[in-house]
C-alpha positions, -999 to 999 in steps of 0.1 A, spaced: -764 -791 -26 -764 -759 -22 -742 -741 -45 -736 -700 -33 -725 -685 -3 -689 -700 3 -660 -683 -12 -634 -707 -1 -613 -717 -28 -612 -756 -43 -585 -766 -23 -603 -760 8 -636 -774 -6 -635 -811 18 -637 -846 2 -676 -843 5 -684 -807 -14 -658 -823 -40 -676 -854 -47 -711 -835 -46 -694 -810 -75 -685 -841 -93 -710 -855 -91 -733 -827 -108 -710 -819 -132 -718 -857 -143 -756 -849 -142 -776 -856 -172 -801 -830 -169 -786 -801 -187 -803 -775 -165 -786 -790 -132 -747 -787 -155 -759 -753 -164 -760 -742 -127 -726 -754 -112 -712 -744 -143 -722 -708 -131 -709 -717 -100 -676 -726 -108 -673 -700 -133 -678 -673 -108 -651 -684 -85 -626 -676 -112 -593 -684 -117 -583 -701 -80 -606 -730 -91 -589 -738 -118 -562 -760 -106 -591 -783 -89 -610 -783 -125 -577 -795 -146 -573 -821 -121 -607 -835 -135 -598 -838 -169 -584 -871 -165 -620 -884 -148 -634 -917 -159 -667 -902 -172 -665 -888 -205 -695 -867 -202 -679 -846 -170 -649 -846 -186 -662 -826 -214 -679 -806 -191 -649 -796 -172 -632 -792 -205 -659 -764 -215 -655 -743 -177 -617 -743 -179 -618 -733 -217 -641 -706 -204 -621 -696 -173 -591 -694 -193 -607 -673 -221 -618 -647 -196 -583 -648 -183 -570 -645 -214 -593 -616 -221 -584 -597 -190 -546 -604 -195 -548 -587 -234 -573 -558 -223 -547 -550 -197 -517 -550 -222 -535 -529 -244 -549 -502 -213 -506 -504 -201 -486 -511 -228 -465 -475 -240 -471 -466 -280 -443 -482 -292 -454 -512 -275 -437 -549 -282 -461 -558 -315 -448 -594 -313 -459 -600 -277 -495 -580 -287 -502 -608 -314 -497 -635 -291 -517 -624 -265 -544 -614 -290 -539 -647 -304 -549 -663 -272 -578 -643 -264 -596 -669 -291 -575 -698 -280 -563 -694 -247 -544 -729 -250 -520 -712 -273 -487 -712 -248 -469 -675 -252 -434 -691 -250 -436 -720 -277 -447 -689 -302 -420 -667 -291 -392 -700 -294 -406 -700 -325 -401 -667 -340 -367 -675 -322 -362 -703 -347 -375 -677 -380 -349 -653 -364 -318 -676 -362 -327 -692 -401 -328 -655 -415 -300 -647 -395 -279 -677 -412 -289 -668 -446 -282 -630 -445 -246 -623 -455 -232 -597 -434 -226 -563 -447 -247 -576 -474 -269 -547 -494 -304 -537 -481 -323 -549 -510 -303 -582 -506 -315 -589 -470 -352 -578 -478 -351 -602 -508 -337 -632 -482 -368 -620 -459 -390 -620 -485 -381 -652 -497 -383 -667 -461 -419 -650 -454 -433 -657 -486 -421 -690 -494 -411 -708 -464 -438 -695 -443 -458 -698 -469 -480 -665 -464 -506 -657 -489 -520 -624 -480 -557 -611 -497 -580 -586 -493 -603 -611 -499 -591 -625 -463 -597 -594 -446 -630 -607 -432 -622 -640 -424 -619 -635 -388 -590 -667 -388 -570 -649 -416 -559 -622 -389 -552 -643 -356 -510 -651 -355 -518 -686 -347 -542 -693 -377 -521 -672 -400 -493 -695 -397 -509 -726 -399 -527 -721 -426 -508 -692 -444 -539 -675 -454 -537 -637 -439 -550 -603 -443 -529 -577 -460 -529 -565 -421 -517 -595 -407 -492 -603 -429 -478 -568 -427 -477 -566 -388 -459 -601 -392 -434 -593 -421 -429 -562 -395 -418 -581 -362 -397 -607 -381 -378 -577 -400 -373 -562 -365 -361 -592 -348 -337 -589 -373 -328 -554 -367 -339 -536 -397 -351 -503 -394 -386 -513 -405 -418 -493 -395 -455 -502 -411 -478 -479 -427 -513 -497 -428 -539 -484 -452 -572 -501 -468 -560 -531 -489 -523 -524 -485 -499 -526 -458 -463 -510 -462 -431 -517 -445 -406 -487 -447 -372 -494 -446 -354 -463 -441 -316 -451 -433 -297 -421 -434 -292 -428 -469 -319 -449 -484 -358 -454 -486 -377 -484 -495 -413 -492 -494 -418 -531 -495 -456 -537 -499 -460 -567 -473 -496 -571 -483 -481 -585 -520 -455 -606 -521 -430 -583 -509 -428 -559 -538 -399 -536 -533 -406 -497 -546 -398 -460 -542 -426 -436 -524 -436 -422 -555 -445 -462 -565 -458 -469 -536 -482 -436 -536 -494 -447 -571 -501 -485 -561 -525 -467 -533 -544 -442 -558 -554 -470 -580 -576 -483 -550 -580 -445 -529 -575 -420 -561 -574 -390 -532 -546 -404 -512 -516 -379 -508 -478 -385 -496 -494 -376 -459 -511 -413 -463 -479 -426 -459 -469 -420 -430 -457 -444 -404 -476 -449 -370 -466 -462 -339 -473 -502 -327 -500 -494 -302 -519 -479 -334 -508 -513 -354 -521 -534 -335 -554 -503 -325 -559 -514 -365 -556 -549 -363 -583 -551 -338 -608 -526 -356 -606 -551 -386 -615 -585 -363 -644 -563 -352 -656 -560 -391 -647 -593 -399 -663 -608 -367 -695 -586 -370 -692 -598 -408 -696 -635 -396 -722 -629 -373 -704 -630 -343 -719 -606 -321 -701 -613 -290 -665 -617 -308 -670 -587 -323 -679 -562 -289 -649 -581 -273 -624 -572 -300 -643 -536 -301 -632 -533 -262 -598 -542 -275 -596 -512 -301 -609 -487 -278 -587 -496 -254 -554 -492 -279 -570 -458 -289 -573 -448 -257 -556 -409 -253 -528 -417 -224 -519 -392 -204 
């Protein structure tokens, strides 16, 4: 069968170029797989519907097969969708929606929606435990609480190059995370909730600041929550970065967050000897530091 030269999509293929696909995705010899794989793959996206239709085939060889293409199609899909968000999205881009969309660049099954129900859910507990008019400190503490110990987050530096330990999906199912990934987290829940929360990432730590017309407070995300003043907070950094100054902690926008959180999957991902991992979430950073115009 010959396999280039049409571009028609799969639902024009006939009964007859169906069954021939069928049946050499069923083929034994792995050189014969390897070559309507490429086919397949380089129709994109419009096959796709065709392919998932195949998942439920007898054979349990082609139905791994087709397994493998669609995981792939969707990955690239996946790929173009965040790359796109990170080219478009504005500075103060929506951090919450970033993480899922990073998230599925690794696992493209990951469904946007069920993640944002979820945080959904987080919102409306928080939101029933906070007292209104209740003080500042108070309705950190009931965040902290909530983040810490029913979420169960345990963030390490000694995470920061497990490439898992900084992909939303992974961090909450295991509760192991970065000090980056549990700040950028603490951050959108503490927004969802309307505090006036912005992050300040540095090496090892990661800062929320909570600030009002009236009031400052630093609450070190990356450990447990701790609350402090900025003098505090700038001596917690000098005993890991003795030159750092007050300019270190500065806020910066969500575009650079998440700029951040990519630039440490590239070290953790070149770390594990993932080569191809690592250039994809390199695209990813330069993208996000991108000058815009």
């Amino acid at each position: 069968m010959k396999l280039t030269g049409s571009s028609a999509t799969a639902e024009a293929w006939s009964e007859r170029r169906q069954a021939a696909l069928l049946t050499l995705l069923g083929d034994e010899d792995p050189a014969v797989f390897d070559a309507v794989r490429e086919h397949l793959i380089a129709r994109g996206p419009a096959v796709l519907p065709w392919l998932r239709q195949q998942l439920a085939h007898s054979d349990p060889l082609l139905r791994r097969r087709v397994r493998e293409i669609v995981l792939e199609l969707e990955r690239r899909n996946a790929d173009d969708q965040f790359l796109n968000f990170c080219l478009r999205s504005p500075e103060h881009l929506d951090l919450e929606l970033g993480l899922i969309l990073l998230a599925r660049t690794r696992d493209p099954e990951i469904n946007p929606e069920g993640y944002q129900a979820l945080f959904d859910s987080y919102t409306a507990t928080l939101r029933e435990r906070i007292k209104p008019r209740s003080h500042a400190r108070t309705r950190i503490h009931v965040v902290n609480a909530f983040f810490f110990n029913d979420l169960g987050i345990l963030a390490s530096e000694e995470f920061a190059l497990r490439p898992e330990a900084s992909y939303l999906d992974q961090v909450l199912a295991t509760g192991l995370a970065s000090p980056m990934a549990a700040g950028v987290l603490y951050l959108v829940l503490g927004r969802r909730l309307g505090l006036p929360l912005t992050g300040i990432p540095l090496p090892g730590f990661f800062f929320c600041r909570y600030q009002t017309s009236t009031s400052e407070i630093f609450i070190e995300a990356s450990h447990e929550g701790a609350l402090m003043s900025r003098a505090t907070a700038l001596r917690r950094v000098r005993e890991q970065i003795p030159d750092a100054t007050e300019a270190d902690l500065k806020p910066v926008t969500t575009r650079q967050l998440l700029a951040v959180l990519c630039a440490q999957l590239y070290a953790a991902h070149s770390s594990a000897g993932q080569p191809a991992e690592a250039d994809r979430l390199r695209r990813y950073q330069l993208a996000l530091e991108r000058k815009r115009g």
